[in-house]
N, C-alpha and C positions, 0 to 999 in steps of 0.2 A: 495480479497482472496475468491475462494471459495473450502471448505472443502468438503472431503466425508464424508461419513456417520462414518466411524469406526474412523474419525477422531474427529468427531462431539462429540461422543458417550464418545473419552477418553476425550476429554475434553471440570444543567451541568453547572459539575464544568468547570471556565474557569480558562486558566493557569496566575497561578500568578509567571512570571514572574517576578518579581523585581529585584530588589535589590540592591548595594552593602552592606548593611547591612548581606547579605549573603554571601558574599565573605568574606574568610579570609586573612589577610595581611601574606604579603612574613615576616614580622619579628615578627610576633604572634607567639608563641609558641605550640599552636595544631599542631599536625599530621594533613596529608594531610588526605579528607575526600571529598566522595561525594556529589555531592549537586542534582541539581536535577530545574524543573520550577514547580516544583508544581500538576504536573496530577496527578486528584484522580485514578488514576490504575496504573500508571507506577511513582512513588514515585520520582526516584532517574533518572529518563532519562530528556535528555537534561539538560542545562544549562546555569543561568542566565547572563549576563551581555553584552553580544556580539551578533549581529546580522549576522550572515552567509550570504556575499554576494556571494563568489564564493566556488567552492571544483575543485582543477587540480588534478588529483588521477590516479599514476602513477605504473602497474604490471611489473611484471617481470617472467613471468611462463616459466619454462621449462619442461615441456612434461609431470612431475608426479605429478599428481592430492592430493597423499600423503604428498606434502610434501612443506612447508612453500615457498610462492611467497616474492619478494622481494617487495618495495616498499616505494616510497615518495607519502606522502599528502600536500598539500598546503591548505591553508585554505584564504584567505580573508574574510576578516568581519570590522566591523565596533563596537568600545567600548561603552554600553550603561550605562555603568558606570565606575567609576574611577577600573583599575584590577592590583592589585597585584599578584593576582592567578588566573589563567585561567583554568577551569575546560572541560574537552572533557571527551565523552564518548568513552572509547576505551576497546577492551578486546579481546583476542584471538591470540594474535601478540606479538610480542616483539620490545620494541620501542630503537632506539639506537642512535639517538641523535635528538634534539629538537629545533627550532631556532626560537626567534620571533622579528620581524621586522629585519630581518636579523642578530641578534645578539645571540650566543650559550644559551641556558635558561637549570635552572635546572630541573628536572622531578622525577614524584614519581607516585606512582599506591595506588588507595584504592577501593577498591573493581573493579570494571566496570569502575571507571576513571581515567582518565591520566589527573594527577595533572602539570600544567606546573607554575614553579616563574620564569618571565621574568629578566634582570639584573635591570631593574627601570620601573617603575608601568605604565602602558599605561592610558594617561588619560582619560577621556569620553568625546564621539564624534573622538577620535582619530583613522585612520588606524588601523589594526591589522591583520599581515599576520604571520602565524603559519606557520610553515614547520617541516614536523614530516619523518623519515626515518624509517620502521620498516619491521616487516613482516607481511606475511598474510595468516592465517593457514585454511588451505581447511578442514582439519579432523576435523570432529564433535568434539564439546564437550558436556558437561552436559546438557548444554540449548540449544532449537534448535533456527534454523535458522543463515545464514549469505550463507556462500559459501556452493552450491550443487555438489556435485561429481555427476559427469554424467559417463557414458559405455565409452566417449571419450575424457572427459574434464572435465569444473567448468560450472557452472551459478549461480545466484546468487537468494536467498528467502530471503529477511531480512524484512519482514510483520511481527511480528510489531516492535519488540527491537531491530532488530539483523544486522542493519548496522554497530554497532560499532564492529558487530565482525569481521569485513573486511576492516574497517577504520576508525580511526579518525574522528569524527563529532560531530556534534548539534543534537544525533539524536532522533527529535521527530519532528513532521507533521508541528509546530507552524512557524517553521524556515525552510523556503522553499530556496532553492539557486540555481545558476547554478551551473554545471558542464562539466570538462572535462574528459578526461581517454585517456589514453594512457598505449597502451598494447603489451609488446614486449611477443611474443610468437614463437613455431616452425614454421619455413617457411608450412608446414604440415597442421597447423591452419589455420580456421577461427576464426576471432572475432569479435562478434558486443556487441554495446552497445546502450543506451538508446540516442537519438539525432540521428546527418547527420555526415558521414564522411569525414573528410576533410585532414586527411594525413594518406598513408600509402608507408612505405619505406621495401626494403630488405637488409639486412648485413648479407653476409654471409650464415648461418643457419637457422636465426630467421629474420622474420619480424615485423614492429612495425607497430601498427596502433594507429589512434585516433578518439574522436568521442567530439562529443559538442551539450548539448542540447542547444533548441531553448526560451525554456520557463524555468520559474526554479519547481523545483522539491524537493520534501520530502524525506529524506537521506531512509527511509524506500520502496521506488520506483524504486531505482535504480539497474541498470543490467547490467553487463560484464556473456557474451557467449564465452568462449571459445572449441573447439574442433577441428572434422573432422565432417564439415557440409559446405551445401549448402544456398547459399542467392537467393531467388527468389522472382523476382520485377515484378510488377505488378503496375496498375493506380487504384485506388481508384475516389469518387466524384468528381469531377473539379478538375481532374488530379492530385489528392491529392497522392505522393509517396506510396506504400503496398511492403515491403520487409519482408519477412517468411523466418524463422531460419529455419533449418529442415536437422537431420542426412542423407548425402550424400545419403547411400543406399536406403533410403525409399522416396525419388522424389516422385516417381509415385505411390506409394501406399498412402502418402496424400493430390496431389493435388486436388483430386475431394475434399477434405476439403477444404483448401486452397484458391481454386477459389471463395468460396462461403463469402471471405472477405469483396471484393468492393458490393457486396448487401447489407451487413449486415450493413455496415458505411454507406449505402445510406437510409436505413428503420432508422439507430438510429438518421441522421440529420434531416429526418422527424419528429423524435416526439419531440425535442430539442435543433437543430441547429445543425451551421456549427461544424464539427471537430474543437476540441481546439489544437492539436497540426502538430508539422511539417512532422509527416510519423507516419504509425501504421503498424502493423504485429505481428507475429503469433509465439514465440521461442517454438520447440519442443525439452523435454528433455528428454535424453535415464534415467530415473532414476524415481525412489519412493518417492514420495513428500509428498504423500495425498493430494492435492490441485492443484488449478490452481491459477493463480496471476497475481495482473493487472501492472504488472513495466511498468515505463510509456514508452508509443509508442512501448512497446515490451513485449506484454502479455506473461506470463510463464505457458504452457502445458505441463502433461506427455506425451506420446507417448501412453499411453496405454488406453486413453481417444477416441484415433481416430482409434484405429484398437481392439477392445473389441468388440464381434459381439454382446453382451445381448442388447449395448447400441441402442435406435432406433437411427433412422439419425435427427427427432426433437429435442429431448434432445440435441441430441450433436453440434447441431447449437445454442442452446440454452444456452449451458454453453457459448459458443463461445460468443455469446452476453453478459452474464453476466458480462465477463472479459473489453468486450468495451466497454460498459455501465460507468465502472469504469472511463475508460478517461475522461469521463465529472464530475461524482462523483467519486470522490476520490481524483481523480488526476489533473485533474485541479481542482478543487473547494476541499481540502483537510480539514479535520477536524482538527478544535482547541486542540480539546483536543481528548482523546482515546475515552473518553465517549460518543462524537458526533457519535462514528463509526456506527452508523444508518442510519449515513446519505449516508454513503457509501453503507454499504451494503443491505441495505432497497431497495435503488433506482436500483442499481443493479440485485436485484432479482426481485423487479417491471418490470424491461423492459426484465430480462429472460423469465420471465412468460406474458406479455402480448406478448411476439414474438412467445413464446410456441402456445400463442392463434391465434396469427393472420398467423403464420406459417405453425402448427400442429396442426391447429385444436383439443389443448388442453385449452375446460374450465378455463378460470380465478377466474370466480366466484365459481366452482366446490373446485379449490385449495384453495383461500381464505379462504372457507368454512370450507377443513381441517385444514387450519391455525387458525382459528377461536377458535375450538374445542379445541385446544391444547394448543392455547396462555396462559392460566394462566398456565398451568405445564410448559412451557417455563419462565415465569415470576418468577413462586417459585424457579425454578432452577436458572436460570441464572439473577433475575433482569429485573426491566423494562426496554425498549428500550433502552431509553436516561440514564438511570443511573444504568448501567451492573454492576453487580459483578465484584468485583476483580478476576485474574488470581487466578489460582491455583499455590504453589507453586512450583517452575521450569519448570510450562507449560505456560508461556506467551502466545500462541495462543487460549487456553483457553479460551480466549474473546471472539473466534468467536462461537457461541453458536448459536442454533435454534432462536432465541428471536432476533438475529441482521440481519438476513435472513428472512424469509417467516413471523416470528414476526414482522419487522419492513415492511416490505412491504404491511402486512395487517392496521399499518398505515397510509399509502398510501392509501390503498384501500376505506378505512373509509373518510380520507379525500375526495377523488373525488367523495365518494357518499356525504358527506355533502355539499361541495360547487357546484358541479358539472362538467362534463367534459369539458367543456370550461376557464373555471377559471382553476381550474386544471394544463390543458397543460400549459395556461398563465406565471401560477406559476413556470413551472419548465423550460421553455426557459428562465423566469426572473433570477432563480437563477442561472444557468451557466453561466451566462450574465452577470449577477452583479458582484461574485464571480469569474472570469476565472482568475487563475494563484495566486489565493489565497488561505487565510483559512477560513472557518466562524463556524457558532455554531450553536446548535440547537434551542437558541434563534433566532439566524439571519433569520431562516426557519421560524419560530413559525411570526416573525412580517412580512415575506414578504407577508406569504401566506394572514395574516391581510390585509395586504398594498392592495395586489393584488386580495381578493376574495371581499373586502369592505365591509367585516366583523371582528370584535373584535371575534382569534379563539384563544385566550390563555390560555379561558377556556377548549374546544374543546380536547389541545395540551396538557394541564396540567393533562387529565385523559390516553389520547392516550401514552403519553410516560412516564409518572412518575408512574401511579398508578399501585398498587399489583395487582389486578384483571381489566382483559378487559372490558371497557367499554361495552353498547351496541352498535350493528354495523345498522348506519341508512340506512334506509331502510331494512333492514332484522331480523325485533322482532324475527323472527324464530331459527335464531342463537341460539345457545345455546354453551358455552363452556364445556369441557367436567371436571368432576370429575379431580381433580391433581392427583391424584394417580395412576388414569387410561387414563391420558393425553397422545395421540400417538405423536409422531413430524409429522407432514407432509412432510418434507421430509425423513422421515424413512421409510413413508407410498410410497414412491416412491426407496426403497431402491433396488427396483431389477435394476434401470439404476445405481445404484453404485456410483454414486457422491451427492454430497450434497451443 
């Protein structure tokens, strides 16, 4: 995700999973009650006992963006403990009946979850396929994130909580799965989603399509487009598929964007490999987001990012990058827990800014520099890298704070000046490499870069991402960080291109 500035402005632990010890029995006497794996930021998300192998996630939209989509989830997973209570994060929907292992289950809601008691307790290691019938409310609520209303349809933001406000899931990064989607909408529609398409039929009115990723995927990454828009295909790297969302009318006012895709995924397998997944592209949405978003193989744009004349034509290549950056970090290589999210968005603003440089001939070292200055008023604010502050209450994006952006990319920068640029690059095709189609931690980082510079940096890692104040930056005694009081963000200090 990357936020703007006014969005910036309003707002490692590893997950302990366990349990049946946390699970309550279908004939215990508590009220249904949330539970949660343990992330120190997000308390009550996700949930212990089952391992999510697939999501079939099936719409029903007819043409008003107002007003509740119908909809079956199916769940496949697999029991990692004995479950008399299966706990899913669900919220925003209304759920109308429940079945597991093909059998009717009862159901109950406590806060954010959907409490389901099977008829008899599924044992551990046993199948476990959930089938949930409910709806799916595009209108905002309280909390943000889940379904976007667009000028012509829905698309989907759920960065970081807010899958379950569109579906039933596991939803937090640890539990990665496949999925399918199936989407009946107006014959009128387009719809894409995250994967390759492999059916699409007409009845009538309404068409139905479907989609299936190739890799699995973090319930927080996921994307249903629907509207009146154009799919425009293009080759990428070694014929790698490029298909770009994009509201009908506006074609030709962004493909001089557009076109400048298959370069940009040709510069990013140069600094760290082949593409990890099976197609990438570009969704523009007619709508107010404050951000851009990496949903996998189908990055999420405003519209008002590519036709804003303040913005230069570097920058906005630049954000472009940031969002496919994400494919390698983020998205394939997904964080453990919330608190790794540096690893995401660190790397990502790492390769916006060195494309800035090797593009736009904009300073790396220049930017660093104001990153530099400002990182402690980043840190007092927001917490070190690796161990963020909590959310604000009812702003769960809140997390994405200066200090996980051009903070965390300035340790990046530290790093490649202590080990060197050879080591360095080494380090990060290692970790896409190691990592593709999982999750890892800011440990896992901390021992590759060991592994791979042949040097013990845990000391190095333990001041860069724990500590209240910035280290010194090697090679540059001259640094100096700036007063907290009078800390600017760097990217504030670039607020006239307006994204952040």
């Amino acid at each position: 995700m990357l936020l703007t500035p006014r969005t910036l402005r309003m707002g490692t632990a590893l997950v302990a999973a366990a349990a049946s010890t946390a699970l309550i029995a279908a004939s215990a006497p508590e009220p249904a009650a949330p539970l949660g794996v343990g992330d120190r930021l997000f308390p009550h998300l996700g949930n212990p006992g089952y391992d999510v192998q697939s999501y079939d996630i099936a719409f029903t939209y007819r043409g008003d963006n107002k007003k509740p989509l119908d909809a079956v989830t199916r769940i496949d997973a697999i029991a990692t403990a004995r479950l008399d209570r299966v706990n899913l994060d669900f919220a925003h929907g209304t759920v109308r009946s429940v079945e597991v292992n093909g059998r009717p289950a009862r159901f109950d809601t406590s806060d954010e979850d959907l409490v389901v008691t099977p008829g008899t307790a599924v044992p551990e290691g046993a199948p476990l396929e959930i089938t949930v019938r409910h709806t799916s409310n595009p209108v905002p609520g309280e909390e943000e994130g889940g379904w976007v209303q667009t000028k012509d349809g829905l698309a989907m933001a759920n960065q970081a909580d807010a899958g379950h406000r569109v579906f039933p899931c596991n939803d937090h990064p640890s539990d990665k799965a496949m999925f399918t989607f199936r989407v009946t909408a107006p014959k009128e529609d387009t719809v894409v989603a995250n994967g390759v398409p492999y059916l699409k039929t007409r009845r009538g009115a309404a068409t139905s399509w479907a989609y299936r990723t190739l890799h699995p995927m973090a319930t927080e990454l996921a994307q249903v487009s629907i509207g009146r828009s154009s799919v425009l295909h293009r080759e990428g790297p070694d014929g790698l598929p490029v298909r770009d969302v994009v509201p009908t009318k506006d074609r030709k006012l962004l493909e001089p964007w557009l076109k400048k895709t298959p370069a940009q995924l040709a510069w990013m397998e140069s600094k760290v490999g082949r593409y990890p997944f099976e197609n990438y592209g570009v969704l523009i949405a007619q709508a107010q987001t404050g951000f851009e978003l990496e949903t996998q193989t189908l990055s999420l744009f405003e519209k008002e990012i590519f036709t804003e004349p303040a913005y230069p034509s570097w920058y906005i290549e630049s954000i472009m990058v940031h969002e496919m950056a994400h494919q390698w970090f983020g998205d394939s290589v997904s964080p453990r827990t919330w608190s790794d999210l540096w690893l995401n968005e660190g790397h990502a603003s790492w390769y916006e800014a060195l494309y800035a440089q090797e593009k736009g001939h904009q300073s790396m070292a220049k930017r660093m520099r104001a990153a530099y200055s400002a990182s402690d008023g980043w840190r007092a604010a927001g917490g070190p890298p690796a161990s963020p502050k909590a959310p604000k209450p009812g702003q769960k994006i809140s997390i994405f704070r200066p200090v996980v952006y051009d903070g965390s990319s300035l340790v990046l920068y530290a790093l490649r000046q202590e080990i060197g640029a050879p080591a360095f690059e080494r380090l990060e095709r290692a970790w896409v490499r190691t990592h593709r189609d999982g999750t890892a931690t800011s440990a896992d980082f901390v021992d590759l870069a060991s592994q791979t510079s042949g040097r013990d940096l845990h000391g190095f890692f333990r001041a860069w991402l724990y500590g209240k104040k910035t280290p010194p930056m090697p090679g540059h005694p001259d640094w100096k960080p700036a007063p907290v009081q009078t800390a600017k963000p760097a990217r504030e200090a670039r607020a006239g291109q307006g994204k952040g």
